[in-house]
GUVEX-529446 format. One record per residue: residue number from 1; residue in three letters; x negated, z, y of N, C-alpha, C in turn. Coordinates in steps of 0.001 Angstrom, whole numbers, plus 500000, padded with zeros to 6 digits. Atoms other than C-alpha are relative to their C-alpha. Layout:
BEGIN
ATOM;nr;rest;n.east;n.up;n.north;ca.east;ca.up;ca.north;c.east;c.up;c.north
ATOM;NUM;ALA;X;Z;Y;X;Z;Y;X;Z;Y
...
# end
This chain:
BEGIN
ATOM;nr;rest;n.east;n.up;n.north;ca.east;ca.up;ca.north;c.east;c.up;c.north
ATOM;1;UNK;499650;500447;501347;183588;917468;114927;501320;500614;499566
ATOM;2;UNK;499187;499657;500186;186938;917794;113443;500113;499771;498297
ATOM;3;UNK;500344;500133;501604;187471;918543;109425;501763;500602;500145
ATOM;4;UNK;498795;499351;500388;190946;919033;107713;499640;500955;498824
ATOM;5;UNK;500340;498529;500541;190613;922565;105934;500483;499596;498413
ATOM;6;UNK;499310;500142;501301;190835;921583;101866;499559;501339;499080
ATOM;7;UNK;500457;499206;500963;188775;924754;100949;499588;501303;501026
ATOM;8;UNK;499997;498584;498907;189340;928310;101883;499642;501288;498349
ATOM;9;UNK;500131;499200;501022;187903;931072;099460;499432;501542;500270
ATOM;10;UNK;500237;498637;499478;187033;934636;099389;498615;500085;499389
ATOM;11;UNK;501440;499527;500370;183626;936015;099304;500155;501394;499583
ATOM;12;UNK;499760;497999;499818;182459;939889;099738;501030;500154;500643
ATOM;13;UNK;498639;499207;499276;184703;942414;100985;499826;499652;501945
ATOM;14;UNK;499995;500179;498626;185127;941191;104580;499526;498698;500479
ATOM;15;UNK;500644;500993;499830;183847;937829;104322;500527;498685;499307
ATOM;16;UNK;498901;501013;500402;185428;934198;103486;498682;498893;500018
ATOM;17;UNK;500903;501624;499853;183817;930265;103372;501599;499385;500053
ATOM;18;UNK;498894;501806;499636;186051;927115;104636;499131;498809;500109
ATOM;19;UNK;500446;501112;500279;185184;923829;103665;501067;498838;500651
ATOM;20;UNK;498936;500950;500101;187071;920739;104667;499452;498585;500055
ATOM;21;UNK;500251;501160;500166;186811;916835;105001;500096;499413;501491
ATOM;22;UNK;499599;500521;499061;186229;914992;107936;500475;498669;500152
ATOM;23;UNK;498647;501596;500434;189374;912235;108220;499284;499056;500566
ATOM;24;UNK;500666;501770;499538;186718;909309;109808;499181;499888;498969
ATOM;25;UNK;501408;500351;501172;184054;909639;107134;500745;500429;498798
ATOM;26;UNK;499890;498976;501178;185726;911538;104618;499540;500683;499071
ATOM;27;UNK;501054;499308;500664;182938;913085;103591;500234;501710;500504
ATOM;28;UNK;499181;498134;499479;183365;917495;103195;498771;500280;500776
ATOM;29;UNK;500086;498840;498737;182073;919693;105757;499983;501434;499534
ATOM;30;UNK;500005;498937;500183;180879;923119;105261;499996;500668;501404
ATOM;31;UNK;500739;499302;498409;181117;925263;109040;499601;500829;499314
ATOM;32;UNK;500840;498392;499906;178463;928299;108511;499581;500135;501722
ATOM;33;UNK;500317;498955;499496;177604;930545;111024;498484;500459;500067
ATOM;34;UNK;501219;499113;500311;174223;931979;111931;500047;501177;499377
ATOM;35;UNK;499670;498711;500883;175590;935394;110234;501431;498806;498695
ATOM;36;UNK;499117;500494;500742;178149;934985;107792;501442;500098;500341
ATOM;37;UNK;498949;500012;499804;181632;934305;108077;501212;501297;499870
ATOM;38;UNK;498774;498571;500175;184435;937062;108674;500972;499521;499743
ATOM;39;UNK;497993;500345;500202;187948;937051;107366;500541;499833;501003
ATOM;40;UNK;499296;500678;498776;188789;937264;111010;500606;498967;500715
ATOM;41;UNK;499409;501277;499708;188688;933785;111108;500714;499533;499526
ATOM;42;UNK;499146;500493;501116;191368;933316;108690;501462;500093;501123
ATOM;43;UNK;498968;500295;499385;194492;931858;110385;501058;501010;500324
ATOM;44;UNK;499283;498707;499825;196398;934941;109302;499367;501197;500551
ATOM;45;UNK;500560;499322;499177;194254;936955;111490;500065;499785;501599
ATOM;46;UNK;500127;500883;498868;194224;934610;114447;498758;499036;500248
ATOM;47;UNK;500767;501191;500313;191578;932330;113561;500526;498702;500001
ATOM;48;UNK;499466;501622;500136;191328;928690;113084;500258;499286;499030
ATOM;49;UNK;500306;500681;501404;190827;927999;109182;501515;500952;499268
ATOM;50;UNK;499026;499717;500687;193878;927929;107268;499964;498272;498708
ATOM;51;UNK;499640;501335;501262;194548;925297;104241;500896;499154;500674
ATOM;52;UNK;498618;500938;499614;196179;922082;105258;499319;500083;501376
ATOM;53;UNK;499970;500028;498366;194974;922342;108891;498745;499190;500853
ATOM;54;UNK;501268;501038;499103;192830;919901;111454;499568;501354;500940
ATOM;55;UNK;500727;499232;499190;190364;921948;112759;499001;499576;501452
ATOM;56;UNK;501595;500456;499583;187956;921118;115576;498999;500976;500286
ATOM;57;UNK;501120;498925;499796;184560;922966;115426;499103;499688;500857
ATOM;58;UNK;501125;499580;498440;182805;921984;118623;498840;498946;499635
ATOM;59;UNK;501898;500598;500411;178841;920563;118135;499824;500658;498559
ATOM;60;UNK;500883;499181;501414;177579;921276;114798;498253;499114;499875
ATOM;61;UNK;501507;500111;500542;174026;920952;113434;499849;500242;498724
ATOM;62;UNK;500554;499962;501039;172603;919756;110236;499397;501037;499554
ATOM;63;UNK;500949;498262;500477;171595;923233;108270;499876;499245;498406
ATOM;64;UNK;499246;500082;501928;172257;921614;104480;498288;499572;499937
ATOM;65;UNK;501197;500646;500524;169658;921008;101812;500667;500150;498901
ATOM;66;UNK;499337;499901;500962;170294;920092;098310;500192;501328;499346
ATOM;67;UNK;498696;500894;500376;172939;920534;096702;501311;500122;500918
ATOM;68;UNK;498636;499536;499205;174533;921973;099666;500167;499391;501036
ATOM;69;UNK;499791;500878;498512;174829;918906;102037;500913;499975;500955
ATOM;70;UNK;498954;500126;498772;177466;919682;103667;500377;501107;501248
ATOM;71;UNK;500466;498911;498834;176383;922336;105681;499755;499867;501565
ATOM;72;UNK;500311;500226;498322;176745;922340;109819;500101;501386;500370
ATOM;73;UNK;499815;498800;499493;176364;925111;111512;500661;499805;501184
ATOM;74;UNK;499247;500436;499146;178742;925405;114591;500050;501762;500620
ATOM;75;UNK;499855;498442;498835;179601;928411;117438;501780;500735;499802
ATOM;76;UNK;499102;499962;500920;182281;930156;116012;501372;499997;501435
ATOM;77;UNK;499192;500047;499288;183819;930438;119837;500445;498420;500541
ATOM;78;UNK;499609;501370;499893;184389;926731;119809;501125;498932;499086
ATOM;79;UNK;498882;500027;500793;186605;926658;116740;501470;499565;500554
ATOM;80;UNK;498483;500146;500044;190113;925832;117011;501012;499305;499195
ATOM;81;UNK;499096;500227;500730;192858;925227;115073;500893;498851;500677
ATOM;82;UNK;499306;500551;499861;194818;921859;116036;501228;499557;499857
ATOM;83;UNK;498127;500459;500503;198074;921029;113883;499683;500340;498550
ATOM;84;UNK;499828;500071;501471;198754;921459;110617;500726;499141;499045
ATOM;85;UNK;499558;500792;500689;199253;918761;108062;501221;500189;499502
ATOM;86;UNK;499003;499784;501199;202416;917643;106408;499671;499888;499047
ATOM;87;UNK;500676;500022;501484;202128;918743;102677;500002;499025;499559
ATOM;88;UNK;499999;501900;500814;202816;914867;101557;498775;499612;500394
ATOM;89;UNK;501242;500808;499034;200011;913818;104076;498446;500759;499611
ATOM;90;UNK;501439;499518;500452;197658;916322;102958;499961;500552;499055
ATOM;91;UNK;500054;499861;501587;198452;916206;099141;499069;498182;499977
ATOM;92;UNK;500602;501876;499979;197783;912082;099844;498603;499898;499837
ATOM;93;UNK;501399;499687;499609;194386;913034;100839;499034;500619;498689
ATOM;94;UNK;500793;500097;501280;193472;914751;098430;500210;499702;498637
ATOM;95;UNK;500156;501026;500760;194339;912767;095773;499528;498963;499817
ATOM;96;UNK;501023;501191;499713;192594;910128;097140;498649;500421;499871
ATOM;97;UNK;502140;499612;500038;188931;912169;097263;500139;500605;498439
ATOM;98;UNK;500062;499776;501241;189982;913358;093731;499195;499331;498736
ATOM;99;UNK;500862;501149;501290;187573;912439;090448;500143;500689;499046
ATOM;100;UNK;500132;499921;500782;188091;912718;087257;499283;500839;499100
ATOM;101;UNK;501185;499493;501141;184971;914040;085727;499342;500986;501179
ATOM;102;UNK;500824;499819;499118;182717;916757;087111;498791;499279;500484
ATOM;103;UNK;501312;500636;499686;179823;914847;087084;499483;499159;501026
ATOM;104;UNK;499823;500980;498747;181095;911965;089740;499490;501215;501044
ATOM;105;UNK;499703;499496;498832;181034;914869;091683;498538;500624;500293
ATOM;106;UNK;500923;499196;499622;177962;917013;091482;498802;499391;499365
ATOM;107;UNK;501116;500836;500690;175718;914464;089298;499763;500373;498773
ATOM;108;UNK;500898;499712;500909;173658;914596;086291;499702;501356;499595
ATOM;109;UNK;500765;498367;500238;171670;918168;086700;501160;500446;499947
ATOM;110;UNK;499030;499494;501299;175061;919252;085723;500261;501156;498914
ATOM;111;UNK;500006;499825;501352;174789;921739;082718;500865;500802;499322
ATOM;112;UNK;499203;499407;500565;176731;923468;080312;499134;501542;500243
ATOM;113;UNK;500764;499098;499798;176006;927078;080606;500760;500713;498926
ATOM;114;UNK;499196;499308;500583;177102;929578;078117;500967;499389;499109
ATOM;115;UNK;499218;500717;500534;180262;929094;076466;500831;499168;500419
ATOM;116;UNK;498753;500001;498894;182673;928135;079192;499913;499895;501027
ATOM;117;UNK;500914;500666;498926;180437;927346;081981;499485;499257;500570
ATOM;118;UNK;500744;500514;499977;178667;925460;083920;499028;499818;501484
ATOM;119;UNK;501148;499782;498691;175754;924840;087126;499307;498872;499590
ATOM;120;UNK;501207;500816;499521;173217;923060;088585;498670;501170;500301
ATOM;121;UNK;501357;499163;499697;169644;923895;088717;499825;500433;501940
ATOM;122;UNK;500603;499703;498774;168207;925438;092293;499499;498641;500746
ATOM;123;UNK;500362;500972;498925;167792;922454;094913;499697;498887;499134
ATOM;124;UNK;499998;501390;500439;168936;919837;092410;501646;499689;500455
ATOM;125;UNK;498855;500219;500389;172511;918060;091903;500076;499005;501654
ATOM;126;UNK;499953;500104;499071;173657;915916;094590;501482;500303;501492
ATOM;127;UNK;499481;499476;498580;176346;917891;096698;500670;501340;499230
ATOM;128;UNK;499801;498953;500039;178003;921321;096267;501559;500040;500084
ATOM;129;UNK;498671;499966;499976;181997;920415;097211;501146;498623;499791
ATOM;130;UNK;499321;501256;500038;184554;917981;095929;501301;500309;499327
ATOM;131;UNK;498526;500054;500712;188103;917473;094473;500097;499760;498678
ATOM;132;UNK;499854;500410;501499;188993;917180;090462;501263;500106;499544
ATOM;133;UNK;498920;500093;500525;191366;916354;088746;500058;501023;498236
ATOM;134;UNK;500186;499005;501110;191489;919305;085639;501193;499904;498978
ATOM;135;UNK;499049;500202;501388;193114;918870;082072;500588;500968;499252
ATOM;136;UNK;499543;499087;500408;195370;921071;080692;499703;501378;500675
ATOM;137;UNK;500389;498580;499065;194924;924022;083388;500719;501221;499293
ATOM;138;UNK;499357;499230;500249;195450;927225;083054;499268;501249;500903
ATOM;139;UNK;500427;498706;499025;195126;930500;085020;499850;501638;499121
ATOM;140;UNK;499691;498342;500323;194940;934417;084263;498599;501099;500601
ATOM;141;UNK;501106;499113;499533;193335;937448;085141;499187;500412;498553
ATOM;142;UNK;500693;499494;500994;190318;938699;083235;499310;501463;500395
ATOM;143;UNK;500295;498463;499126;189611;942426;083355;499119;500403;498774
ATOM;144;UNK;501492;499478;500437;186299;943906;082226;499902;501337;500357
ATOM;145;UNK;500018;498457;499776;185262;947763;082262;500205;500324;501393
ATOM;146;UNK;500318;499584;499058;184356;947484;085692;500987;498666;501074
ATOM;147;UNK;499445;500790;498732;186301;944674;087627;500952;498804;499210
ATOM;148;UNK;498977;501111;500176;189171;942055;087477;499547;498755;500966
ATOM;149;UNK;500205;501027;499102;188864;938821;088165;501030;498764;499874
ATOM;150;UNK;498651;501143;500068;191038;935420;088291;499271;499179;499247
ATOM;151;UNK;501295;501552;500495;189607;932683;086133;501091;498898;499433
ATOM;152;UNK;499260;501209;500670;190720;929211;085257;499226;499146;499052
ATOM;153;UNK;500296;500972;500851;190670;926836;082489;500483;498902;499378
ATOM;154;UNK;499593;501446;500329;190640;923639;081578;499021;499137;499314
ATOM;155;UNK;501105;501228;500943;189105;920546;079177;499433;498954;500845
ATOM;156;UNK;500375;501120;499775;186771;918294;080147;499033;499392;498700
ATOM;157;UNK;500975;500469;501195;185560;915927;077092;500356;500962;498744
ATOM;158;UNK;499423;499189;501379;185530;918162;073793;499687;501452;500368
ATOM;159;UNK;500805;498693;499531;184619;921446;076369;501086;500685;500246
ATOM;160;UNK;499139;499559;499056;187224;924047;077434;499293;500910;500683
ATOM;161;UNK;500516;498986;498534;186133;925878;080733;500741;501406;499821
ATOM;162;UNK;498797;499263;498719;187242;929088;082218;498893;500593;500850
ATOM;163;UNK;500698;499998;498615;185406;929276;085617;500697;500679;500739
ATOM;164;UNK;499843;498891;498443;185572;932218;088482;501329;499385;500895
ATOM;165;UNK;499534;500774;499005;188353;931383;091287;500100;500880;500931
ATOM;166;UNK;500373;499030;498683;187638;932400;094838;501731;499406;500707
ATOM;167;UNK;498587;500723;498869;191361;930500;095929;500699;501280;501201
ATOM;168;UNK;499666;499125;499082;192114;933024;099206;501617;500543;499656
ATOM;169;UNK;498548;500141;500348;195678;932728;098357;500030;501355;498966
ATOM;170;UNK;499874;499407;500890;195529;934553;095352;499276;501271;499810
ATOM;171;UNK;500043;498548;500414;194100;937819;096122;500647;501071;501404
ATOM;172;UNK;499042;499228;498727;195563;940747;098609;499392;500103;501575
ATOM;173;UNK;500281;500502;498097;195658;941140;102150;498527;500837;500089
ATOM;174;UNK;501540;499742;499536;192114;942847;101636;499005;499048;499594
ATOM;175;UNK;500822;500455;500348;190889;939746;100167;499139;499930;498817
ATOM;176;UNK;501355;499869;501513;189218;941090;096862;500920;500665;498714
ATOM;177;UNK;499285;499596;501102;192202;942680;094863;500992;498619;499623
ATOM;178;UNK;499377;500648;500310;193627;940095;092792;501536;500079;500227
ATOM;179;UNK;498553;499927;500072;197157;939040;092940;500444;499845;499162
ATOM;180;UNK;499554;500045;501444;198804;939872;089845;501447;498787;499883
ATOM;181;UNK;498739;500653;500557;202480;938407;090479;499434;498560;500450
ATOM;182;UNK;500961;501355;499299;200170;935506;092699;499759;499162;498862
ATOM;183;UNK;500734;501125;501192;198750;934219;089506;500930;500176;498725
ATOM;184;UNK;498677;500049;500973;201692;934911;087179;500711;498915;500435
ATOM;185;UNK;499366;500802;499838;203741;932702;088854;499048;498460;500124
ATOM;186;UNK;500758;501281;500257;200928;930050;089183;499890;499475;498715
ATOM;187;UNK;499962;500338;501599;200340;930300;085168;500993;499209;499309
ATOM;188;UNK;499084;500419;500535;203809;930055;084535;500079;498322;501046
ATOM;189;UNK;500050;501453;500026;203898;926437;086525;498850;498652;499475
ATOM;190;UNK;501363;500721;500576;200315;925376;085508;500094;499591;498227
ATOM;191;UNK;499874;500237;501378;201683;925725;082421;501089;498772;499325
ATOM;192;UNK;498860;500762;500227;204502;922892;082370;499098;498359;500804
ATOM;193;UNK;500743;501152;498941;201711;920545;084404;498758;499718;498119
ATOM;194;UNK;500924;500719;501026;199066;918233;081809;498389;500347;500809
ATOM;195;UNK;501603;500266;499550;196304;918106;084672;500686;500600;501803
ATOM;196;UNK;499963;499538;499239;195663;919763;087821;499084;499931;501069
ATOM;197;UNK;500957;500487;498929;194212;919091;091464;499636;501112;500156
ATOM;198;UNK;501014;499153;499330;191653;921344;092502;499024;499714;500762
ATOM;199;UNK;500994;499839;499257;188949;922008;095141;498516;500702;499025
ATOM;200;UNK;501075;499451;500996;185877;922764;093313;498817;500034;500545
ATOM;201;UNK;501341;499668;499699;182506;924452;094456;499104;500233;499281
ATOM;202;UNK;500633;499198;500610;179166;925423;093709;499051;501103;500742
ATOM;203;UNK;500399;498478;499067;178060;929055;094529;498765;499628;500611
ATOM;204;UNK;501001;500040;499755;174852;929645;096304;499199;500073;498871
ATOM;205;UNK;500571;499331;501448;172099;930054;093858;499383;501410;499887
ATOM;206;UNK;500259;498038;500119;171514;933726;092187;499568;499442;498352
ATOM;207;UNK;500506;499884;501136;169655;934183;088952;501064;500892;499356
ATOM;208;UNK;498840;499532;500510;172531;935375;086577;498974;501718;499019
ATOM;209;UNK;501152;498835;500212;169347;937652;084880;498512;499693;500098
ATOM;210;UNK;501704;500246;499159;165087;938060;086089;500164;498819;498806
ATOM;211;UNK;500565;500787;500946;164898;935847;082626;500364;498826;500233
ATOM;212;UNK;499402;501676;500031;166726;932884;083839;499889;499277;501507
ATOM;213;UNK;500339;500567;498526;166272;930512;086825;501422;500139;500547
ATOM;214;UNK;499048;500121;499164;168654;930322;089695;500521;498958;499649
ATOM;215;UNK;498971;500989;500566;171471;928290;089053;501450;500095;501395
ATOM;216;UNK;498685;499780;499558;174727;927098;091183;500992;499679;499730
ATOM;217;UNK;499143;499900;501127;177453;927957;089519;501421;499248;500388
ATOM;218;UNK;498569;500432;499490;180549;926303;089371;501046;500618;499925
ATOM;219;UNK;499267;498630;499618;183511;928001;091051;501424;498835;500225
ATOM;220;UNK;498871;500300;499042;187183;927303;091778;500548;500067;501495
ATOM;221;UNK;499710;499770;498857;187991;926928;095234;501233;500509;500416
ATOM;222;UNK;498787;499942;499594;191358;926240;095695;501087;499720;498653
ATOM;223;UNK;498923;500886;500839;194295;924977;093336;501258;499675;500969
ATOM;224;UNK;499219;500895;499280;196561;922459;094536;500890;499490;499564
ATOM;225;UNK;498670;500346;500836;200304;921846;093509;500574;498648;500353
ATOM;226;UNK;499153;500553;499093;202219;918926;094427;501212;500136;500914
ATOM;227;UNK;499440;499438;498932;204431;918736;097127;501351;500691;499288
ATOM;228;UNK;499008;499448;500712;207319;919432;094715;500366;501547;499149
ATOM;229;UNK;500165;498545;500867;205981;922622;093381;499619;500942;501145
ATOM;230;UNK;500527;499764;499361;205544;925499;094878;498832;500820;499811
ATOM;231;UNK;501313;499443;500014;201733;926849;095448;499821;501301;500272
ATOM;232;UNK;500358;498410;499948;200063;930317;095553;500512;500586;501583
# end
């Protein structure tokens, strides 16, 4: 199976997810791993998963269940990295799997969470990764007693968001310290843009506290400039 790489994000300390689309079906593609994924495999390591890039991953096997259908599991020594898209050719792309609304994307079960939030219930919604098109974007770091994080926001309907972003790009070569001038300079162009392409996930599910059900949350994957601008 071969997928072009539209979603590369950081996990724990030492650990990543890549998502991409496969160009005959164009339906996304999650590779997992019987363990979990290492940064190792990150292109700038000598891996195969980089943004923009035709991958082929060998045999895979159906692992998914809702909302996370796009799950194959694959042998991670079968990987390889093929070519790497031109940015026109694989901006085209995804503008074409791009939608509008979250909802096209993840369904109904849907919900608002909080103020600025939002998820799907535990083994509802019907898929976990897709492209959007986001209104009035905007980026920055948010720093709390105990940790910094990147978050973005944007309107959909009479709602404004600001949702987590795992985009690999944007934190340091260990993966988990944000990039300050990284997302400064993204702000300052996000800020001269109306609407913005993104990769958009939803986490595994985790109960946010014992009082509340598991939920999967919606996350930024990636952000995506046109070819004219330049990206993180």
């Amino acid at each position: 199976m071969q997928i072009i790489i539209n979603h590369l994000t950081r996990m724990q300390k030492g650990f990543m997810c890549a998502a991409g689309v496969d160009p005959t079906t164009r339906r996304h593609v999650r590779p997992v791993l019987a363990s979990r994924m290492r940064t190792e495999m990150l292109a700038c390591h000598g891996g195969p998963f980089e943004l923009g890039c035709l991958v082929e991953l060998g045999d895979t096997k159906f692992v998914g269940k809702v909302p996370e259908i796009e799950d194959r599991q694959f042998e991670a020594a079968s990987a390889r990295r093929l070519q790497r898209l031109p940015y026109p050719q694989f901006w085209q792309l995804l503008t074409e799997l791009a939608n509008d609304t979250l909802a096209e994307i993840f369904g109904r079960d849907l919900q608002p969470i909080g103020a600025a939030s939002c998820g799907v219930p535990e083994f509802r919604g019907l898929r976990s990764l897709g492209c959007y098109w986001a209104n009035r974007p905007g980026i920055h770091l948010q720093t709390t007693a105990d940790h910094t994080g990147i978050r973005f926001a944007f309107d959909e309907d009479s709602r404004r968001y600001s949702i987590p972003v795992t985009d690999i790009r944007l934190y340091g070569e260990d993966h988990v310290t944000p990039g300050g001038p990284a997302v400064q300079r993204l702000s300052q162009t996000l800020a001269n843009q109306t609407r913005a392409l993104v990769s958009v996930g939803l986490s595994r599910a985790y109960k946010s506290t014992d009082e509340h059900p598991a939920l999967h949350w919606l996350q930024i994957n990636n952000i995506h400039l046109p070819p004219n601008e330049t990206g993180p």
